[in-house]
C-alpha positions as CSV (number, residue, x, y, z in Angstrom):
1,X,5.7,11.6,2.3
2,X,1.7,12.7,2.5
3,X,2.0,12.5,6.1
4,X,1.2,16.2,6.5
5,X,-1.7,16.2,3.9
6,X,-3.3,13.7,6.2
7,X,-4.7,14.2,9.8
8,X,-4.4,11.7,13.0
9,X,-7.1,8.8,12.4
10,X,-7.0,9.4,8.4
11,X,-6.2,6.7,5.4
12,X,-3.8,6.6,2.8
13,X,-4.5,4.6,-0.1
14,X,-1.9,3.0,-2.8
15,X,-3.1,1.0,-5.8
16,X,-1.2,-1.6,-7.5
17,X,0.6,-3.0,-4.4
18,X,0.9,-6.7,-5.8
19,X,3.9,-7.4,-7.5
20,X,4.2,-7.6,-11.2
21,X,6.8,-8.9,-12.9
22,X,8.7,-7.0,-16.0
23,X,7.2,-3.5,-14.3
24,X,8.9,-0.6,-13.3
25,X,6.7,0.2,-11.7
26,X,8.0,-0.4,-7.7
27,X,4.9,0.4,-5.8
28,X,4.7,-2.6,-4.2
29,X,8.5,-2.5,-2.5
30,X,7.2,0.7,-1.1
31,X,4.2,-0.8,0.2
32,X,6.1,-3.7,1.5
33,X,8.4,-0.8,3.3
34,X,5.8,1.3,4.7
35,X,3.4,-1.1,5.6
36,X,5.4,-2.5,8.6
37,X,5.6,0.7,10.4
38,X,1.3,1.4,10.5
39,X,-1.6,-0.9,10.6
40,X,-3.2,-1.5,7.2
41,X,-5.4,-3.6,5.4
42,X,-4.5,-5.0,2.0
43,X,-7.4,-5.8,-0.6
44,X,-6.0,-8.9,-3.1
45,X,-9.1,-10.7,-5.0
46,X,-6.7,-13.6,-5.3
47,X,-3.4,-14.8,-3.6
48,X,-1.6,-16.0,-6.5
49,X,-2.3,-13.0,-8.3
50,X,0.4,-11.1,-10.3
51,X,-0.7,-7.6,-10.6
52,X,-2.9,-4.9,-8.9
53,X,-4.1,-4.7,-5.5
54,X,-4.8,-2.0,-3.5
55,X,-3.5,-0.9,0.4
56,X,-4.7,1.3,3.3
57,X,-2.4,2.7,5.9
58,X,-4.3,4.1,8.9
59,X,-2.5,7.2,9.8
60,X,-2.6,7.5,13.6
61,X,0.3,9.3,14.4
């Protein structure tokens, strides 16, 4: 992963954590993954959205 790239106390930022259906894109199974093992913060203009959306992890490891 980036972990090395990123220093104790830093962010890592993914876009398009919402998912959209007929995508490959997988993004947001990642995000659903990863986001359970650091605290993060999700930015969703609206819940019933089907696309976009962007997450920070705080890396404090």
């Amino acid at each position: 992963m980036y972990s090395p790239f990123v220093k104790k106390g830093g962010v890592i930022v993914f876009h398009d954590v919402v998912p959209h259906p007929g995508s490959l894109c997988k993004v947001d199974e990642f995000w659903n993954e990863i986001k359970q093992k650091f605290d993060h913060k999700e930015f969703i203009d609206k819940p019933d959205q089907t696309s976009f959306g962007v997450g920070v992890l705080y890396y404090n490891l």
